[in-house]
matplotlib code that plots the C-alpha trace (Angstrom):
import matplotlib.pyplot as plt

x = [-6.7, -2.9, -1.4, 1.6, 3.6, 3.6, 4.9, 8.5, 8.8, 9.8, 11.4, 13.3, 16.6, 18.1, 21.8, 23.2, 25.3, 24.3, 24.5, 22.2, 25.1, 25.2, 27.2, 28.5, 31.6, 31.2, 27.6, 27.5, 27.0, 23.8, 23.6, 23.9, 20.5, 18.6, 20.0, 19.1, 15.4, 15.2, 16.2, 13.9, 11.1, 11.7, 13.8, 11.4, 11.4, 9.2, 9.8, 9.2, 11.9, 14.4, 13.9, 13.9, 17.6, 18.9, 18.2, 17.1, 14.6, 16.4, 18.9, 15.9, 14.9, 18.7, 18.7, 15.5, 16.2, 19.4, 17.7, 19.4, 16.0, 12.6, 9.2, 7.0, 3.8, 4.0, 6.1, 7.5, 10.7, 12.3, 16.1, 17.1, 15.4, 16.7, 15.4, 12.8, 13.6, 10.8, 10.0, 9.2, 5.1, 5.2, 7.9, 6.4, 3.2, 4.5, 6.5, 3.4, 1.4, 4.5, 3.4, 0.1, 2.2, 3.7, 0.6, -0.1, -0.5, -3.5, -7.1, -5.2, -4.7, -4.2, -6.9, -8.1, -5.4, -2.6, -4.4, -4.6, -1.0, 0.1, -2.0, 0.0, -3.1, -1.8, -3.2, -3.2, -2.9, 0.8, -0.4, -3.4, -3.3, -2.0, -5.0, -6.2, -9.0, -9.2, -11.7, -12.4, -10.7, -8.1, -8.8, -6.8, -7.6, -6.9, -3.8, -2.0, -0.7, -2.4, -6.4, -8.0, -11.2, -13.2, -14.6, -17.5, -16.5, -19.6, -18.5, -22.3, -22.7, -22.2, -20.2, -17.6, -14.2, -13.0, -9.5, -6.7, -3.4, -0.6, 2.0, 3.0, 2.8, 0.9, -2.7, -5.1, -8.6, -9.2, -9.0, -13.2, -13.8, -10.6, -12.0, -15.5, -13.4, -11.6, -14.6, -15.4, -12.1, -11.2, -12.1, -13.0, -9.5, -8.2, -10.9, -11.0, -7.1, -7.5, -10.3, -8.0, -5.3, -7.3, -8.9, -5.5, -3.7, -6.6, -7.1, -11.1, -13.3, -15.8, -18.6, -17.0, -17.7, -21.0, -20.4, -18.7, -21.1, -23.5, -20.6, -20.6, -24.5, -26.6, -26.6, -23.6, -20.7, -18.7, -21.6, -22.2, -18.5, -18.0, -20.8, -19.3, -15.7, -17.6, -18.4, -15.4, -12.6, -10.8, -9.4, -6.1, -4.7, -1.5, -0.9, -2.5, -0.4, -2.6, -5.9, -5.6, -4.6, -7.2, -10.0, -8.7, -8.3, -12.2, -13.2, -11.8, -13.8, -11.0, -11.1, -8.7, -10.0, -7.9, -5.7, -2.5, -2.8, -0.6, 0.6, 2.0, 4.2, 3.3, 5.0, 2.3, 5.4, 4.0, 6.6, 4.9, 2.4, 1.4, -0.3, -3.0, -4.2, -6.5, -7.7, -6.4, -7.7, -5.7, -4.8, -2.7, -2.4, -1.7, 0.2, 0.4, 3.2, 3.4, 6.4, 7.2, 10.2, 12.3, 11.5, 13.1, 16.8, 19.9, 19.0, 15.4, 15.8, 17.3, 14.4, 12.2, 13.5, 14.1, 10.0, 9.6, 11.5, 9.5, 6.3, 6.9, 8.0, 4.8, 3.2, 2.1, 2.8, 4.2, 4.2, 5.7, 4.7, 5.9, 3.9, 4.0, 2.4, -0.9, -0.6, -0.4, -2.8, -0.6, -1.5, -5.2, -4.1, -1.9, -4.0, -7.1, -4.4, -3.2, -6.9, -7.6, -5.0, -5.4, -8.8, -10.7, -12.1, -13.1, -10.8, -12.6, -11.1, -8.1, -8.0]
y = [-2.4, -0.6, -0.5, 0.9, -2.5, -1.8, 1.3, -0.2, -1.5, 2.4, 3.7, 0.1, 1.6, -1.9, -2.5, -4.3, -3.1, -2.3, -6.5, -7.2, -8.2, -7.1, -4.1, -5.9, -7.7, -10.0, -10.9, -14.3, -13.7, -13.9, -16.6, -16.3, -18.1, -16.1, -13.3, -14.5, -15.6, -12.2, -10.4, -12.3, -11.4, -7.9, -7.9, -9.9, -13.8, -15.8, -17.7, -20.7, -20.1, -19.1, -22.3, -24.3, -22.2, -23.5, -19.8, -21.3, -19.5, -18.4, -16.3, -15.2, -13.2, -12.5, -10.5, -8.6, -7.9, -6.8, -4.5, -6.2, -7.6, -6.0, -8.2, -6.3, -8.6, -12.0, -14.3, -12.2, -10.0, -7.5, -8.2, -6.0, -2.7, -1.2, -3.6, -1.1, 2.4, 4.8, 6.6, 3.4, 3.5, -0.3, -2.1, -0.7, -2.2, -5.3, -5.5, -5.2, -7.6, -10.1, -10.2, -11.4, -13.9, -15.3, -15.7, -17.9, -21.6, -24.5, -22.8, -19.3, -17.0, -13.3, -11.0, -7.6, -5.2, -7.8, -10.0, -7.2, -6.1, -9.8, -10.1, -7.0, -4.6, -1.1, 1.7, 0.3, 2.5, 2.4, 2.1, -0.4, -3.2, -6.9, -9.2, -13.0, -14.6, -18.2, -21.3, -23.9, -25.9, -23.4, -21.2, -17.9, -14.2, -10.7, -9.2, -6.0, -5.4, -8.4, -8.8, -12.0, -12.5, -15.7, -16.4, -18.9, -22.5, -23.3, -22.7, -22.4, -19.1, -15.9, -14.3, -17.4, -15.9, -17.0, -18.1, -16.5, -19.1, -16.4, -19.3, -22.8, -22.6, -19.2, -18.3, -15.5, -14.1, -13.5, -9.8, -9.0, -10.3, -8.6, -5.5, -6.0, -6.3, -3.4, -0.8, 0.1, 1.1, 3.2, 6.8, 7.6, 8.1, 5.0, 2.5, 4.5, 3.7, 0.1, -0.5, 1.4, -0.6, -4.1, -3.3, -2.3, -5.4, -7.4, -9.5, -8.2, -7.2, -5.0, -7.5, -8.3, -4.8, -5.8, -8.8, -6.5, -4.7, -7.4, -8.2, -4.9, -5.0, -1.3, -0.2, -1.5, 0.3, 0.6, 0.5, 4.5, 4.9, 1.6, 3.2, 6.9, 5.0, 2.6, 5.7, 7.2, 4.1, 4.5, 0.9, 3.2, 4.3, 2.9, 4.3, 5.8, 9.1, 9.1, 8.2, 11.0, 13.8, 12.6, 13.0, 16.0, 18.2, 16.2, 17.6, 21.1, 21.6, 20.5, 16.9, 15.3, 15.0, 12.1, 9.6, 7.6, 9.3, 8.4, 11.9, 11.3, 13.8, 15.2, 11.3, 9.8, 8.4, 8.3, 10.3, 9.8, 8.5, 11.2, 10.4, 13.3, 15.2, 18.2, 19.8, 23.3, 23.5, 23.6, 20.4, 21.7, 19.7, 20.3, 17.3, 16.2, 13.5, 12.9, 10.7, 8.4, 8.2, 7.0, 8.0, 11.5, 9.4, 8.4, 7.7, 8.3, 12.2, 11.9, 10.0, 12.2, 15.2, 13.9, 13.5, 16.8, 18.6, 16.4, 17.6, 21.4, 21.2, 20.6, 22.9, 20.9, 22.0, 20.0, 20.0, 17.3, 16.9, 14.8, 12.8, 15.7, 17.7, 16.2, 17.7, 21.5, 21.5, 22.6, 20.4, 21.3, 24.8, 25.0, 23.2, 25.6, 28.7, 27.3, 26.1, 29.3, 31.4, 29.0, 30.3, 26.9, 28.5, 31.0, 31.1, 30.8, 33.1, 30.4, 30.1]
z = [21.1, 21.1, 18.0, 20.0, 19.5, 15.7, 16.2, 17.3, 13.7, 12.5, 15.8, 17.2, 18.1, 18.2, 19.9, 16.5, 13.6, 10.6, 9.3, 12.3, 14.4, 18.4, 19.2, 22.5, 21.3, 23.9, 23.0, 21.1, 17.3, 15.9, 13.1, 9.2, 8.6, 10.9, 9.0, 5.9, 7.1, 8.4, 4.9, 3.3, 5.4, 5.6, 9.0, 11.1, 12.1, 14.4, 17.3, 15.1, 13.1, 15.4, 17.1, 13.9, 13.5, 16.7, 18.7, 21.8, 23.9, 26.4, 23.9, 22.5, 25.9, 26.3, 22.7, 23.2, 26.4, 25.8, 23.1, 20.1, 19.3, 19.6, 20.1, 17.6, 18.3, 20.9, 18.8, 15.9, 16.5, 14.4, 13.7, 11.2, 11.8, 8.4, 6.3, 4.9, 3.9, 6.3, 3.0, 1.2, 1.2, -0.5, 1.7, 4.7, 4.4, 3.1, 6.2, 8.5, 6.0, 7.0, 9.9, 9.2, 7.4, 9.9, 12.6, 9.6, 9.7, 9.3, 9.4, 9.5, 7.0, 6.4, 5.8, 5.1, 4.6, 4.7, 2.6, -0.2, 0.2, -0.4, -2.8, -4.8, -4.2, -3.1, -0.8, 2.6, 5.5, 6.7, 10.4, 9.6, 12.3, 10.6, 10.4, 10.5, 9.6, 11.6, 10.9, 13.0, 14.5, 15.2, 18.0, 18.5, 20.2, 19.1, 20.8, 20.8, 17.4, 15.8, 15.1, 14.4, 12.6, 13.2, 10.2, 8.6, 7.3, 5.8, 2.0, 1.0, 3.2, 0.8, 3.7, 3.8, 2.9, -0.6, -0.4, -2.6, -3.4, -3.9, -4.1, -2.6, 0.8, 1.5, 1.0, 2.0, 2.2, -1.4, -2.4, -2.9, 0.6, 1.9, 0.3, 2.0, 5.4, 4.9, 4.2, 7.7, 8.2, 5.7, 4.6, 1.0, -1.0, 1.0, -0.3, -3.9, -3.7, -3.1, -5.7, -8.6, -7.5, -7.1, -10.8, -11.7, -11.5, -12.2, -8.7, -9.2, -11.9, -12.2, -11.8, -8.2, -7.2, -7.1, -4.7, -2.7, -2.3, -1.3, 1.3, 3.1, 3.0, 3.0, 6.1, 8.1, 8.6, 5.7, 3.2, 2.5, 1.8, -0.3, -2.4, -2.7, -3.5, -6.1, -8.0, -7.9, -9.4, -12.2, -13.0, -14.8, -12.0, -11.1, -8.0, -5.0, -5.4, -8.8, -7.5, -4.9, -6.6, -8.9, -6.3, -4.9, -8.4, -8.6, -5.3, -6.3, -9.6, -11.6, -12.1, -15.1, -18.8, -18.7, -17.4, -18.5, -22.2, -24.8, -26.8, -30.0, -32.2, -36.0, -36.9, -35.0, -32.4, -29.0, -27.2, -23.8, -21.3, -18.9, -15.5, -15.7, -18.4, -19.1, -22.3, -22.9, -26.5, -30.0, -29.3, -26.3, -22.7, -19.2, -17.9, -14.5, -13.6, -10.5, -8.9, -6.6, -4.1, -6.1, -9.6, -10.4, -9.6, -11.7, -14.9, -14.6, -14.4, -18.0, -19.2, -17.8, -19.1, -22.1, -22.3, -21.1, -24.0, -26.4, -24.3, -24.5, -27.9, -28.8, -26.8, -23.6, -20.6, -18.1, -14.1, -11.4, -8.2, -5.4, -2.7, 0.0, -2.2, -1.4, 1.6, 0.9, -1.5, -4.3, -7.3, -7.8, -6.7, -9.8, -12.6, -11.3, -11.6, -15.5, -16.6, -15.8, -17.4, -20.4, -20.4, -19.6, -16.3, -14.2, -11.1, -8.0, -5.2, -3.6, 0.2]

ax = plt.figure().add_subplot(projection="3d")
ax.plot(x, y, z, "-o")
ax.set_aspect("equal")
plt.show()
């Protein structure tokens, strides 16, 4: 199945200004409520609701055709393409969760990914496919950019999906089983990143993870890396930029001595809260903070360097790294090069 629909959501060049109004001048004006459904819903709308509006269909067809609107899956259309930043990890997966949202109705609900990223649970894929999970009676087929999962209705069965009430008139596949859906698809880091993050918040527990893994079931797909990622969470985690660099300064012989440590001053004032620490002796850290896209900005960059000073004032020190660095490799590259200069290690030759 193409995932290539779901692709216009980041590269819809749409004909409309920037308040989701058409270019053409002579094109009838789109109107304020769909707008406003539209910004609430992270620029898309369903067909549903642009009838309930007063769009009728055929101005529907006029406005994607005319390329003012794009069909991102059969039935939901994106109207205001810069309603999410590209660079914005969490609004970008909420966006294709939305979706999900809005396949929605009576014996349909979201599930897997877009059950978890409703349910406030971080480290989906941004490309992952927007899923349903249908019961009887309702009877509905994967398409492209959408994939439906029939699932049991007898409430008995131990694979019948327990349901998750986020608020009045939305609920999903509750987070264990959307976790046990999930574990076939994802690599290691991914499903350690959504386990961190599910413990995190508290939607599971650590006696689910045992459920879970009853759900996955030795020997199907998914099971060996559900039980390498089981071994590997870290319920303090707050993000999935920490719970990879995490595993990779782990995988590179330099794993953490600790995570979201409080440091205090000779007063006993805790002056900060670092992501990442290791032990350099005397009482003396390495700290690792690593920040999101928009952390390092306005006022934040005072605070930040305000904790800084405080850090290397009492001997710490102190490095930042961005999300891109995950890429290159730098982070566990520098902590090995500092452990070892600190004397903690012995520096294995670096590729």
């Amino acid at each position: 199945m193409t995932t290539q629909p779901l692709a216009r959501l980041r590269t819809a060049q749409l004909a409309l200004t920037p308040e989701g109004q058409p270019l053409d001048g002579r094109a009838k004006r789109i109107p304020r409520v769909v707008l406003d459904v539209a910004s609430s819903q992270l620029g898309l709308v369903s067909r549903r609701q642009l009838l309930e509006c007063g769009v009728p269909p055929g101005r529907i067809a006029r406005h994607v055709g005319a390329g003012r609107w794009a069909e991102i899956v059969d039935g939901v259309y994106l109207v205001l393409p810069e309603a999410v930043e590209d660079r914005d990890w969490r609004a970008t997966t909420e966006q294709r969760a939305q979706i999900a949202v809005l396949w929605s109705g009576p014996h349909v609900v979201p599930s897997a990914f877009a059950a978890l990223t409703l349910a406030g649970i971080d480290g989906a894929p941004l490309d992952f496919v927007p899923e349903v999970a249908c019961r009887p009676p309702a009877r509905l087929r994967s398409r492209p950019g959408l994939r439906v999962r029939r699932v049991r209705t007898d409430r008995e069965s131990p694979r019948h999906p327990g349901l998750l009430r986020l608020w009045e008139d939305l609920t999903v596949v509750a987070p264990a089983f959307a976790i046990a859906q999930v574990a076939r698809l994802c690599d290691r880091d991914t499903l350690v990143s959504i386990l961190d993050s599910a413990l995190h918040v508290g939607r599971i527990g650590t006696g689910d993870l045992d459920r879970i893994a009853t759900l996955v079931l030795a020997g199907r797909p998914g099971a060996r890396v559900f039980r390498e990622a089981r071994a590997l969470v870290d319920h303090r985690a707050e993000s999935p930029f920490e719970t990879r660099a995490r595993l990779q300064c782990r995988d590179h012989g330099v794993p953490p001595d600790d995570l979201q440590r409080r440091v205090r001053d000779q007063t006993g004032r805790v002056v900060a809260r670092c992501d990442l620490v290791w032990e350099l002796g005397g009482g003396r850290l390495l700290v690792v903070e690593l920040d999101g896209e928009h952390h390092r900005r306005d006022a934040g960059i005072e605070r930040d360097n305000a904790r800084d000073r405080a850090l290397v004032a009492l001997g710490h020190r102190v490095l930042h790294f961005a999300w891109e660095d995950l890429a290159t490799g730098v982070i566990w590259r520098l902590v090995l090069t500092i452990l070892a200069e600190e004397g903690r290690l012995i520096a294995p030759a670096v590729a």
